[in-house]
Each structure stands twice: as C-alpha cells, then as structure tokens.
N, C-alpha and C positions, 0 to 999 in steps of 0.2 A: 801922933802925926808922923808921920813916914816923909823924908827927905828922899823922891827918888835921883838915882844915879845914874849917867852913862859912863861907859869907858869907853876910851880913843886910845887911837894912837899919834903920838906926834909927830906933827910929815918933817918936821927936820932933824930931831936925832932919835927917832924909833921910841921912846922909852913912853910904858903904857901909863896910861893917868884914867883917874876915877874923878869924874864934876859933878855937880848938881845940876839936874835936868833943867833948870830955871833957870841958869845961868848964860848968859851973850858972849861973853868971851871968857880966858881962862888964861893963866902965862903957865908954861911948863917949867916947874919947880928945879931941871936939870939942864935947860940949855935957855931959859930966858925967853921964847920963842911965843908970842901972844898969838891965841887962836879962838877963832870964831867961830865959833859953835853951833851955829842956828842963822843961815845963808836965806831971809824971805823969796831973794831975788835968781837963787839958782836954781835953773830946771834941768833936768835930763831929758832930750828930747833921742827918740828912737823911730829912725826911717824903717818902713815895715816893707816891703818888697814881697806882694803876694803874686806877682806874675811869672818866678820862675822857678815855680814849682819844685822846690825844695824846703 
C-alpha cells in the first residue's frame, strides 16, 4: 500500500514540506505555522468577458 504524498509550500516562511494526501492539516516542522490542506469551502471563481473581442 502506497501513502500518496503532496508537496507545498508554506505561505509563511517559504520552506518546502512533503504531507500525506489524507491529511486536513499539517504544522510546518521550521516555523510552527499549521496549515490547511484541503479548503471544501474555497472556490475560484473566474469572470469570463466574451464581448470584447480579445
């Protein structure tokens, strides 16, 4: 059985980290800094402007 992995970066002092995909949150092992890994309720939403013609 295979543990898969993502890498991030951490938005407060840059330093790269490897988590288990399963995982909701994670603390950064070099500045303390707990992050959330899997947001249900964030969307990107993108206004699409097809009227001038570019």
């Amino acid at each position: 059985m295979t543990i898969q992995k993502i890498t991030l970066e951490c938005p407060a002092c840059g330093a790269g980290l490897e988590v288990g995909a399963d995982r909701e949150f994670c603390i950064c092992p070099y500045c303390d800094t707990e992050i959330k890994l899997h947001n249900e309720n964030e969307h990107i939403y993108r206004n699409i402007d097809e009227g001038n013609g570019r």
